[in-house]
N, C-alpha and C positions, 0 to 999 in steps of 0.2 A: 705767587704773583710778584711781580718783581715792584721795588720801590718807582715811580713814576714820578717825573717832572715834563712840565709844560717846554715841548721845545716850537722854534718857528721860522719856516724860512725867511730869510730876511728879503724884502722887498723897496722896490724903489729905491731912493739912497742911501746908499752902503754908509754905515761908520767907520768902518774901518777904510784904508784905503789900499788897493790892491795895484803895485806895480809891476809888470814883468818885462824883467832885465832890469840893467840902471842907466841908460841913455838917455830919463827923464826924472833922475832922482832928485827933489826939491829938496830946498832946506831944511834940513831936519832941528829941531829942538830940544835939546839937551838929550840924546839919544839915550837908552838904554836896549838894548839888541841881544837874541840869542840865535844862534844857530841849529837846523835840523830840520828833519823831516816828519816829527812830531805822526807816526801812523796811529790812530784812536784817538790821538788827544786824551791820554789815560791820566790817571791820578799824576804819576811822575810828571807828566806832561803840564800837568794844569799847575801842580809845584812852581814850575820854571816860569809859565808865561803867568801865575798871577806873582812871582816877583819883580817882573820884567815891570808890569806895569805899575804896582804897589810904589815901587822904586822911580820911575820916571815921573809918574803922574802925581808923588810928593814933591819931586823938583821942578813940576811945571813941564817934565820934557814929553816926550813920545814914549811909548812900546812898539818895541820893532822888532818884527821874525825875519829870519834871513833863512830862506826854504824854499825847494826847489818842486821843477813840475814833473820831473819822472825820478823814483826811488831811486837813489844811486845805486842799490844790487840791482836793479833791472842792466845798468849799465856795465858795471862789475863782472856782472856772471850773464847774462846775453839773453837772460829767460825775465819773460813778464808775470809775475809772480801776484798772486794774491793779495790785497793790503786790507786794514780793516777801514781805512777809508780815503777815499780818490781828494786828490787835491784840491777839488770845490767843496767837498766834505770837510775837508778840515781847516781850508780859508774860513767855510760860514761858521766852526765849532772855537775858531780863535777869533773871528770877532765878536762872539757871545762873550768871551772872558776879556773882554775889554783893551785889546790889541788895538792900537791906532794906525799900523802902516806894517804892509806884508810884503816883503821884497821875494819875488817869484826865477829864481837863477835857472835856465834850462842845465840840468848835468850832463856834462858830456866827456868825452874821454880828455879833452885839453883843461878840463876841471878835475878829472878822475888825477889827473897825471901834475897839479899844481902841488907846488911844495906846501906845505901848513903854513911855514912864515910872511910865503909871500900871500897865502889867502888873508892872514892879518891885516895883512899891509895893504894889502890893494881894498878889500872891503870894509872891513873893522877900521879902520884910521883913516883912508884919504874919503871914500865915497859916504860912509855912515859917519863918519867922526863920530866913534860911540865914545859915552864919557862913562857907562856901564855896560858889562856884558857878565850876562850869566847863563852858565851849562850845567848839564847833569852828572853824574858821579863818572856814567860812561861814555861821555859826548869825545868823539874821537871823529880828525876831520884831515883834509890836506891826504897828498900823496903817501898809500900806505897805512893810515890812519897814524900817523906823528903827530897832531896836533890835537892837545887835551887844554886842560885847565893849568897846568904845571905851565904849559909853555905861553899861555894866555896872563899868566899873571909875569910872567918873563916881560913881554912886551907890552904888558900895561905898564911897567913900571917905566919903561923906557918910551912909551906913548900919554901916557897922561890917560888914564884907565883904569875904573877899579874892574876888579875880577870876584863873584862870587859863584862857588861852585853848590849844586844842592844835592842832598843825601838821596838815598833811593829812599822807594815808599812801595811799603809792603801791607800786605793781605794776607789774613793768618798763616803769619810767617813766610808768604811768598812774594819775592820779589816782584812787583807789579814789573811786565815788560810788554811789549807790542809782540811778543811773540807767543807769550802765552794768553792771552786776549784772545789772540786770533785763530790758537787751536782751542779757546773753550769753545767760540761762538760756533767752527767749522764739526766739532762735536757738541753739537746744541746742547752745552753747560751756560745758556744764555744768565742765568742770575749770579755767575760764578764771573763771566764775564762785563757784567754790569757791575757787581763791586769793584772790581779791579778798574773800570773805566769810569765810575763816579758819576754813572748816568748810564739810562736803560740802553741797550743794543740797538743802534739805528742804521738804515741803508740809505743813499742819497742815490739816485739814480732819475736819468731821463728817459721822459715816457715818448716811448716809441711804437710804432705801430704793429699790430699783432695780427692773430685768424682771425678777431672779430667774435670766435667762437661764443667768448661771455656775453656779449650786445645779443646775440640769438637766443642763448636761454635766456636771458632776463637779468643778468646780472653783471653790467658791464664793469671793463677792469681795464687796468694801465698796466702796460708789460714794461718792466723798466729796466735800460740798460745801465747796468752797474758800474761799468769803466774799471773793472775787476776789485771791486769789494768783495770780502770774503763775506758769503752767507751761511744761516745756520742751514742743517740738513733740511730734506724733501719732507714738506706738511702742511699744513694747513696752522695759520699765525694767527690770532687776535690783535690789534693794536691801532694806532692811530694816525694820523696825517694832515698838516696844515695845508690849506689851500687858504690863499690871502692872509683873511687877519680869522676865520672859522677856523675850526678843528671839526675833520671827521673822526669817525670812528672807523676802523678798516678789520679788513681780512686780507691777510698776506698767504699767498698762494704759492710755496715755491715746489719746483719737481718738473717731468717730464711726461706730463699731462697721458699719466699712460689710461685712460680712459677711450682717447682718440688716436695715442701715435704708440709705438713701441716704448718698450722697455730703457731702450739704449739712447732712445731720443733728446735734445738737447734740453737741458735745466732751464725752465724759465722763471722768472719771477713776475707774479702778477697781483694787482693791488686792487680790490673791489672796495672802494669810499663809500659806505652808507649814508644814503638820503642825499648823495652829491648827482648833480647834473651840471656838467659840461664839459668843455673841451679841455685836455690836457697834454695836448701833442707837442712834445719839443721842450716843453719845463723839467724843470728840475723838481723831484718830490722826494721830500724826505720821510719816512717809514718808520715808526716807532713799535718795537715789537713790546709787548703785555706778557701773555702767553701763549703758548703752543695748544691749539684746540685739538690735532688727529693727525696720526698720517696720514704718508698719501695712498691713497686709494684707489684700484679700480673698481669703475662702477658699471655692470651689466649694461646699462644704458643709458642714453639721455633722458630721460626721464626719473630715474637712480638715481643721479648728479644732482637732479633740480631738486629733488625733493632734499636729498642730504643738502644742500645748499641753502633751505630753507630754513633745515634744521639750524645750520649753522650759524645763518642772520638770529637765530633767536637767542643762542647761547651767547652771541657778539654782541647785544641789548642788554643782557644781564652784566655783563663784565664791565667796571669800575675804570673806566681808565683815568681817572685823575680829574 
């Protein structure tokens, strides 16, 4: 079982403050700002943005991410790629660690193709006027990836800017990265992937409309679109789900529901809330996975289903989620 903490969508008014573009950027307050695309929000991750703010929020200033709304390799290489979490995912996972203000830059090929220095100069100093800025050991930015830490403390010194760069962070002995995160969770090594991420394996996803099929046996569910988060393999999940200020208790359904459709049929992910009733079309619902109850299965019939399904409500009552 994996270690568990209480996570929750954040509702009504936001703490943090989300701008995208900067044609409304207000005054900022003793900035301290880091740049990236932060995929998991993993340990290394959580290094940078709780010194971002430790450091601002003892001078009274801000924490500021500077992060964009599509992965720069999607742009880079042409293919829309896997991440371990979609940009509303990891807005809500930075302002849990205390982020004041999230500047959202669309990447595009006139951002692929800016030099490093002038991305300093044009964001870091005229529009952020950061008075700190801190990266990772491998935070590499600007046309080409030319711009590191080396060149950031160049132009601090010449901008009025300190520069702190932070060490990696490792997991018996392995470099925590967004890369290897994302091939534990897509080979369901989910507690291998939860160490390395500093918090259990979650999906964010909007519930969208489905067959209906679970509302007719008896067991309705939220099919939820990913905006390509990578998920762990085809099974049956135990875990949990805030809706408001409750927590349910869930069953995460993912696979190709070969019971009713073919083998090759498309992967869905579906979310059955225990003891919840109501409507959830069009929200955002976050997913917290426990553990993996079975694979997927075909089952002779509808009635096969229902009864294993039964089964599975009961083994989901037993399980501790926090």
């Amino acid at each position: 079982m994996f270690v568990i903490c209480r996570l929750q969508i954040a509702c009504g008014t936001s703490l943090m403050q989300v701008i995208h573009g900067t044609d409304n950027l207000p005054h900022l307050k003793w900035p301290v700002a880091t740049l990236g695309t932060f995929d998991g929000i993993h340990l290394g991750h959580r290094k940078i943005l709780n010194e971002i703010t430790s450091w601002a929020h003892g001078k009274g200033g801000q924490a500021v991410v500077l992060t964009f709304s599509t992965h720069p390799r999607t742009i880079t290489t042409g293919v829309a790629s896997e991440f371990i979490t979609s940009l509303n995912h990891r807005l809500l996972l930075m302002e849990r660690l205390g982020v004041d203000i999230a500047i959202v830059l669309d990447f595009d090929r006139k951002l692929a193709e800016m030099p490093a220095e002038e991305f300093v100069a044009k964001y870091f100093c005229t529009l952020i006027k950061a008075r700190g800025i801190v990266v990772g050991f491998d935070n590499r930015f600007g046309k080409d990836g030319t711009g590191n830490a080396a060149l950031l403390r160049k132009m601090g010194a010449e901008n009025g800017f300190e520069v702190r760069e932070i060490s990696p962070v490792q997991v018996d002995g392995e470099t925590v990265s967004s890369t290897a995160i994302r091939n534990a969770i897509c080979e369901g090594r989910l507690a291998r992937a939860a160490a390395m991420l500093g918090r259990p394996v979650s999906l964010l996803g909007t519930v969208v409309g489905g067959e209906g099929r679970g509302r007719q046996l008896g067991f309705p569910t939220a099919n939820l679109d990913l905006h390509h988060e990578a998920r762990p393999p085809a099974g049956l999940y135990a875990g949990y789900a805030s809706v408001g200020a409750r927590t349910y208790k869930a069953l995460v359904s993912i696979g190709s529901q070969p019971t009713f459709h073919a083998p090759d049929a498309p992967v869905v992910v579906e979310v059955h809330l225990h003891d919840y009733s109501g409507n959830l079309y069009g929200r955002d619902l976050e997913v917290v996975f426990v553990k993996k109850l079975r694979d997927q299965r075909e089952f002779g019939s509808a009635e096969e289903l229902i009864a294993a399904m039964r089964e599975d409500i009961k083994r989901l009552a037993e399980i501790d989620t926090g």
